[in-house]
C-alpha positions as CSV (number, residue, x, y, z in Angstrom):
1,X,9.6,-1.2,113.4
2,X,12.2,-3.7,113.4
3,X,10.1,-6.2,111.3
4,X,9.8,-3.3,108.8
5,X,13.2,-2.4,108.3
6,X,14.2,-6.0,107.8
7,X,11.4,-6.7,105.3
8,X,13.3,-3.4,103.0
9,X,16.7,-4.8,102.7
10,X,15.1,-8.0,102.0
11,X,12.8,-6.4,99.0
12,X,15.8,-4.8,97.6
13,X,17.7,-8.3,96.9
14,X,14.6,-9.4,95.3
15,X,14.6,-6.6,93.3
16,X,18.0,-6.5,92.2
17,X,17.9,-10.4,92.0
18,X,15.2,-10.3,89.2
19,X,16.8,-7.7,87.2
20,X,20.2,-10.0,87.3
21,X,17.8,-12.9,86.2
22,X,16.5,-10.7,83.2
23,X,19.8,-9.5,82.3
24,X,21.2,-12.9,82.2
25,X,18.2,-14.1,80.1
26,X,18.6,-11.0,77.8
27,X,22.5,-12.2,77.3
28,X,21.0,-15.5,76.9
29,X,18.5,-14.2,73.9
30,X,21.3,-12.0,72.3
31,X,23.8,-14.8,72.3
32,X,21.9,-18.1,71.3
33,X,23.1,-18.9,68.1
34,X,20.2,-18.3,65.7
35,X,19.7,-15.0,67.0
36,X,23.0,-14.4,66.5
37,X,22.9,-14.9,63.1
38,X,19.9,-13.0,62.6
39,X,21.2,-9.3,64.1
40,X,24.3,-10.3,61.5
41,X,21.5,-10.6,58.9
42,X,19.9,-7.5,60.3
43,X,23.7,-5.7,60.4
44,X,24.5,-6.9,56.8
45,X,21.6,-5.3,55.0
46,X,21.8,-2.2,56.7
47,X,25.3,-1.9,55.7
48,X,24.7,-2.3,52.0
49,X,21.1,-0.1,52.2
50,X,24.1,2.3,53.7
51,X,26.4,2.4,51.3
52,X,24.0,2.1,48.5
53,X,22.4,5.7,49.9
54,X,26.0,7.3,49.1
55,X,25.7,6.5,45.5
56,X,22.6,9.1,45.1
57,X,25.2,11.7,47.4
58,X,27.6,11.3,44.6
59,X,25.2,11.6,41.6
60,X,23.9,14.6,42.9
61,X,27.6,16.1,44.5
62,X,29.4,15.6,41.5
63,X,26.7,16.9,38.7
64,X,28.7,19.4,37.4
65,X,32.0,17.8,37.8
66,X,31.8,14.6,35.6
67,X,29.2,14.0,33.2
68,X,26.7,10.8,34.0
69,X,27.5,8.5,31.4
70,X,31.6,9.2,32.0
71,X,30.5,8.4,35.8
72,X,28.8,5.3,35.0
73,X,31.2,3.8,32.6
74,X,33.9,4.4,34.6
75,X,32.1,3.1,37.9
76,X,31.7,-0.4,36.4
77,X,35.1,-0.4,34.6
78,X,36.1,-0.3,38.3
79,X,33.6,-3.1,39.4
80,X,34.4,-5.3,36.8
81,X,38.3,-4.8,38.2
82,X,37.8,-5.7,41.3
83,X,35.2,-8.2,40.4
84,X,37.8,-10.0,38.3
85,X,39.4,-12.0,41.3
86,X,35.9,-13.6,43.0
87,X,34.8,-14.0,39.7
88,X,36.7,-15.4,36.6
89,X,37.4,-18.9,37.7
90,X,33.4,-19.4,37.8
91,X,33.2,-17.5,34.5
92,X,35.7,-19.3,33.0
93,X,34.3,-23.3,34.3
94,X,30.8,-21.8,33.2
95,X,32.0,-20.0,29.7
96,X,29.6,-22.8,27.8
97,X,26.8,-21.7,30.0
98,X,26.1,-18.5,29.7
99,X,26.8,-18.4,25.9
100,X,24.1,-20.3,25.6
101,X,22.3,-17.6,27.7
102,X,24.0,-14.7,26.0
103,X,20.4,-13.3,25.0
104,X,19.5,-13.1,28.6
105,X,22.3,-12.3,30.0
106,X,22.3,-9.2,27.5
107,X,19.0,-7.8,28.2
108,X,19.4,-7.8,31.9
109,X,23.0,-6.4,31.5
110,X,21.5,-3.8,29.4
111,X,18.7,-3.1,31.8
112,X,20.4,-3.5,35.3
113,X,24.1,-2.4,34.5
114,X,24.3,0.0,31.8
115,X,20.7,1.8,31.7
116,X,19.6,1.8,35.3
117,X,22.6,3.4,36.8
118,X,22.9,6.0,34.3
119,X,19.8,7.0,34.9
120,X,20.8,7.5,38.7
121,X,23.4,10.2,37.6
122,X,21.5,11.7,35.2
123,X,18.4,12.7,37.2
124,X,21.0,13.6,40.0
125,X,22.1,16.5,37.2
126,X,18.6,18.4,38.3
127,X,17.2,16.5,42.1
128,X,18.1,16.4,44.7
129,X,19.6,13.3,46.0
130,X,16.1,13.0,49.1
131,X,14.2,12.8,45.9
132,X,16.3,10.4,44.2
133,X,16.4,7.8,47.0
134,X,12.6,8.4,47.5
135,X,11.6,7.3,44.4
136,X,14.2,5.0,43.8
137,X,12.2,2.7,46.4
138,X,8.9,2.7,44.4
139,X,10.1,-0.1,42.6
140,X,8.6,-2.3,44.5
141,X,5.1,-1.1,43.1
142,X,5.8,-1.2,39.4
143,X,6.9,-5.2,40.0
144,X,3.1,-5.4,41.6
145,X,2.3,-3.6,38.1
146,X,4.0,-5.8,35.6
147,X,3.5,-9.0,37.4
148,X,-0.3,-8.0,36.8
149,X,0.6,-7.1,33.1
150,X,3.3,-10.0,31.8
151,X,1.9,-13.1,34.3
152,X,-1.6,-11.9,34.8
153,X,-1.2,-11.8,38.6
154,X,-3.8,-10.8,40.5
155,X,-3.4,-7.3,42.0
156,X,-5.7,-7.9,45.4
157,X,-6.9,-4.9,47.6
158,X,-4.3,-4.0,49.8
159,X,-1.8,-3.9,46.6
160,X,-4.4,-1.5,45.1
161,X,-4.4,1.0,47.7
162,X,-0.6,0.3,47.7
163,X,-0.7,1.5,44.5
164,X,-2.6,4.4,45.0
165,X,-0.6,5.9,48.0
166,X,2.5,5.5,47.0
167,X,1.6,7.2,44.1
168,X,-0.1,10.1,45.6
169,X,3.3,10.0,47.7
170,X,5.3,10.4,44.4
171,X,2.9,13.0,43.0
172,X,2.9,15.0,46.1
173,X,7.3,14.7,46.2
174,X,7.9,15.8,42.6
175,X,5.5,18.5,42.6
176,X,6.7,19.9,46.1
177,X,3.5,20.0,47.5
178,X,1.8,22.0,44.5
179,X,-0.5,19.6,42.5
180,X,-0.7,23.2,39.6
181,X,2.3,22.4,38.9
182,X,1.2,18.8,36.9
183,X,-0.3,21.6,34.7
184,X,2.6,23.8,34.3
185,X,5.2,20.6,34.1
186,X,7.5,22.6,36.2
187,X,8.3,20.0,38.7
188,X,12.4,19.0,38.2
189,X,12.9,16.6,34.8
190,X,15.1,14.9,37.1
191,X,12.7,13.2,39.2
192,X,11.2,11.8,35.9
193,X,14.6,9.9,35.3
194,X,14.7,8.3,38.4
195,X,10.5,7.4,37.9
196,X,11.9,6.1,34.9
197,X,14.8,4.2,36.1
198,X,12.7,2.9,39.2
199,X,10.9,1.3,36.4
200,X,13.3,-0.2,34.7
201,X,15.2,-1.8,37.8
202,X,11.2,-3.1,38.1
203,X,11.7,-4.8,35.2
204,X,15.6,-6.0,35.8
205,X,14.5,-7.6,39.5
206,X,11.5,-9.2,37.2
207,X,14.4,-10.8,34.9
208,X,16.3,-11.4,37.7
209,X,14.2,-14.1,39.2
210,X,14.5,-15.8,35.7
211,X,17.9,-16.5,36.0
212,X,19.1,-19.9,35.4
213,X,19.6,-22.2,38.0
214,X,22.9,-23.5,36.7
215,X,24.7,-20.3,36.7
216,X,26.5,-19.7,40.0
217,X,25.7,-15.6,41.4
218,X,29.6,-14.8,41.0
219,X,29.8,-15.4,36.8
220,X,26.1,-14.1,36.4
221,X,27.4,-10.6,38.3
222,X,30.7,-11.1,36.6
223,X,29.0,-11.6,32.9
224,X,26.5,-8.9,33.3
225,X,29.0,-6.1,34.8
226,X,31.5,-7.1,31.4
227,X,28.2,-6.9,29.0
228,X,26.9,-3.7,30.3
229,X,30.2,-2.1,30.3
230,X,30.1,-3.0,26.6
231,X,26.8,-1.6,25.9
232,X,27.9,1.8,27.6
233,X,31.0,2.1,25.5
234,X,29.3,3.3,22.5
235,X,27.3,6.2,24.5
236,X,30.6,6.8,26.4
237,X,32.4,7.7,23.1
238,X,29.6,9.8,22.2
239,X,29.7,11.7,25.7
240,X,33.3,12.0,25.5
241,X,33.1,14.4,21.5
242,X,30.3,16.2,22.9
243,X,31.4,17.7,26.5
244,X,34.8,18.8,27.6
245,X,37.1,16.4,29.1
246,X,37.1,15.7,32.1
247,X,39.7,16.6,35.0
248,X,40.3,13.9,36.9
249,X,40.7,15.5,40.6
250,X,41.3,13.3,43.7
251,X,36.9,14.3,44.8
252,X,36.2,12.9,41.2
253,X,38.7,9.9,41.5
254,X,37.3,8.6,45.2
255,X,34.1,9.2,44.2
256,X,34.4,7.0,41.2
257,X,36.6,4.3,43.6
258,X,33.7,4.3,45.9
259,X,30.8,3.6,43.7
260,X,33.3,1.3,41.8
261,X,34.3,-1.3,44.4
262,X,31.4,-0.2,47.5
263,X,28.6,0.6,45.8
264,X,29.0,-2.3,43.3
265,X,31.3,-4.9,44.9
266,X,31.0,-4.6,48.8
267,X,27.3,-3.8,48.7
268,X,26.7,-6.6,46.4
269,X,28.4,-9.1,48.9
270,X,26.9,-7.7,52.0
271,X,23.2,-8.3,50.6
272,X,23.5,-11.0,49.4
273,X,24.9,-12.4,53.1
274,X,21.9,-10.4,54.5
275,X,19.4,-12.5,51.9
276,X,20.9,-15.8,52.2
277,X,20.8,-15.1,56.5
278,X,17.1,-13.4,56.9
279,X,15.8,-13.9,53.6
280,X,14.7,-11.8,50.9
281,X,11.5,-10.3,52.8
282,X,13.3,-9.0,56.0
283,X,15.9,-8.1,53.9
284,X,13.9,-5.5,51.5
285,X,12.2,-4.0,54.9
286,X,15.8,-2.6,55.7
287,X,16.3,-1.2,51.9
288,X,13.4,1.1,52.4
289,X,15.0,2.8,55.0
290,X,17.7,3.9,52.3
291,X,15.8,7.4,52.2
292,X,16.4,8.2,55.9
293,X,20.5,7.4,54.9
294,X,20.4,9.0,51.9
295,X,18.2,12.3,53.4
296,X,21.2,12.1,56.6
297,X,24.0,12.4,54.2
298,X,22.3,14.9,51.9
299,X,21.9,17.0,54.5
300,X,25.7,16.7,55.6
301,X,27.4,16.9,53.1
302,X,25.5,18.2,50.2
303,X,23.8,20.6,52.9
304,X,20.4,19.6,51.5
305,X,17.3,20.5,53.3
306,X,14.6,18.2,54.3
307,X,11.3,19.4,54.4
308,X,8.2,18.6,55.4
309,X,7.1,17.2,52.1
310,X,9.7,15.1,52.2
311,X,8.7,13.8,55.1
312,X,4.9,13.3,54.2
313,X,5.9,11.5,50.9
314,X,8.2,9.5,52.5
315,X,5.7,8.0,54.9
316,X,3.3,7.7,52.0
317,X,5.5,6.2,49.6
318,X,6.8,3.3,52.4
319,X,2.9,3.4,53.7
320,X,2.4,2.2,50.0
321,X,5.0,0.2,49.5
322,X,3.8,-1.8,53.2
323,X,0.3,-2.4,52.3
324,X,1.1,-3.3,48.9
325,X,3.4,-6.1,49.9
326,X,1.2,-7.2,53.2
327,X,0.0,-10.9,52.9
328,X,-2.5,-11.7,55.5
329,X,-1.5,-15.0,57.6
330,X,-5.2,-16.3,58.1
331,X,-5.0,-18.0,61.4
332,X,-6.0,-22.1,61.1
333,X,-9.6,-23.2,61.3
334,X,-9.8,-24.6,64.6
335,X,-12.2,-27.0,63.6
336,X,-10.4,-28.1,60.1
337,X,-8.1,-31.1,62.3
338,X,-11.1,-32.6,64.0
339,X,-12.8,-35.7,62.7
């Protein structure tokens, strides 16, 4: 009886000794340097996946407060403000550069400043700011599509059936569930815009992997922001003659702070951290999951509902996306090293 009780107090130390030896090698795994640096990776690409969700919030909240090309033009006369500090000295030692590159610089200006975004706030006129952020990660797909078309890729098995879910996820979003309605084309013009502009950021992260070695990140962002504000003017004029001015409340002016200097600035910075930290692959994992953000604050503050639909394409569209980008790591021939 004795020998009993004294094996029970003796059980318990263990017990609690081997759960002090966990925790201390838990501390140990959370502290070591490298993974250290790798939750910060983690932490900085949520935080711009974050931010970026807002954006759609604010194309959708303020659709019948400022019109979308006003709200672009203004967003990146913002950016280029506050871009003006980290930037101009490297535009300015790089000025013979990128004249030299003025052609490319344009087109991807054109593409990834002053068309893309536009587009954002022009579907959010007529969808809802789910579907926006849903579709807006299908990019991913159309890169797999014009990789095939302008550098004859292959497009391997698993990209196929990439292909084909997240499409069937797309299909099933913009038509709410009701395939009819492909024949009635009543499904919101809206989500056309941003199919469209999912397409054309495709083709700006296609260009962007062109860039020239010799140009530092700070004057290309700088140089692009300046040339697609330019390229906006024009339709900004034309915007400003043909709708009524707009009134410039303190909702309108925070918005347009936030997608000035976050969405543009503070995001851009925090990615890039998260790419340079965990690299580009881990990285784009945590942008997918800009949906579930955008779908919390929807329903917050926009008082959105999220259906089941959304649901079902959502897992469809990512399932897609997955599979599409899934390289198989064929494990070593065992017998390849001997002689």
């Amino acid at each position: 009886m004795n020998q009993s009780g004294a094996e029970k107090p003796v059980s318990r130390l263990g017990n609690y000794l081997d759960i002090y030896k966990k925790d201390q090698e838990f501390s140990q795994l959370i502290n070591r340097p490298q993974n250290r640096q790798e939750i910060s990776g983690y932490l900085f690409a949520i935080g711009a996946t974050a931010i970026w969700s807002g954006n759609f919030i604010i194309a959708r909240g303020l659709n019948e407060n400022i019109p979308p090309i006003s709200l672009a033009f203004w967003r990146w006369v913002v950016a280029v403000i506050v871009f003006l500090p980290f930037g101009l000295k490297s535009l300015i030692a790089e000025k013979d550069l990128l004249l030299k590159r003025i052609p490319y610089l344009s087109i991807t200006a054109l593409l990834g400043i002053t068309i893309f975004n536009t587009l954002i706030y022009i579907a959010g006129q007529t969808t809802t700011a789910i579907n926006l952020s849903l579709i807006a990660i299908t990019f991913p797909v159309f890169i797999v599509i014009l990789s095939r078309i302008v550098f004859r890729e292959l497009i391997t098995l698993n990209k196929a059936i990439g292909i084909i879910v997240v499409t069937i996820g797309v299909v099933l979003l913009i038509t709410k569930g009701n395939l009819s309605s492909l024949l009635d084309i009543t499904f919101a013009i809206g989500d056309v815009w941003m199919l469209t502009g999912a397409l054309i950021f495709a083709i700006y992260s296609i260009l962007l992997k062109q860039k020239p070695e010799e140009l530092s990140i700070w004057s290309f962002q700088l140089s692009t922001f300046v040339l697609g504000l330019i390229f906006l003017f024009p339709f900004f004029i034309w915007e400003t003659t043909a709708v009524p001015p707009v009134e410039f409340t303190p909702k309108i002016v925070f918005s347009i702070l936030y997608v000035g200097i976050f969405a543009s600035l503070s995001a851009f910075v925090l990615w890039n951290k998260a790419i340079m930290t965990i690299g580009p692959t881990k990285s784009g994992m945590i942008y997918y999951s800009l949906p579930l953000f955008s779908g919390i604050l929807a329903y917050v503050f926009l008082k959105e509902d999220i259906s089941s639909i959304h649901l079902y394409s959502a897992l469809l569209i990512m399932a897609g996306i997955l599979t599409a980008n899934y390289e198989s790591k064929k494990s070593p021939d065992p017998l390849a090293n001997r002689s």
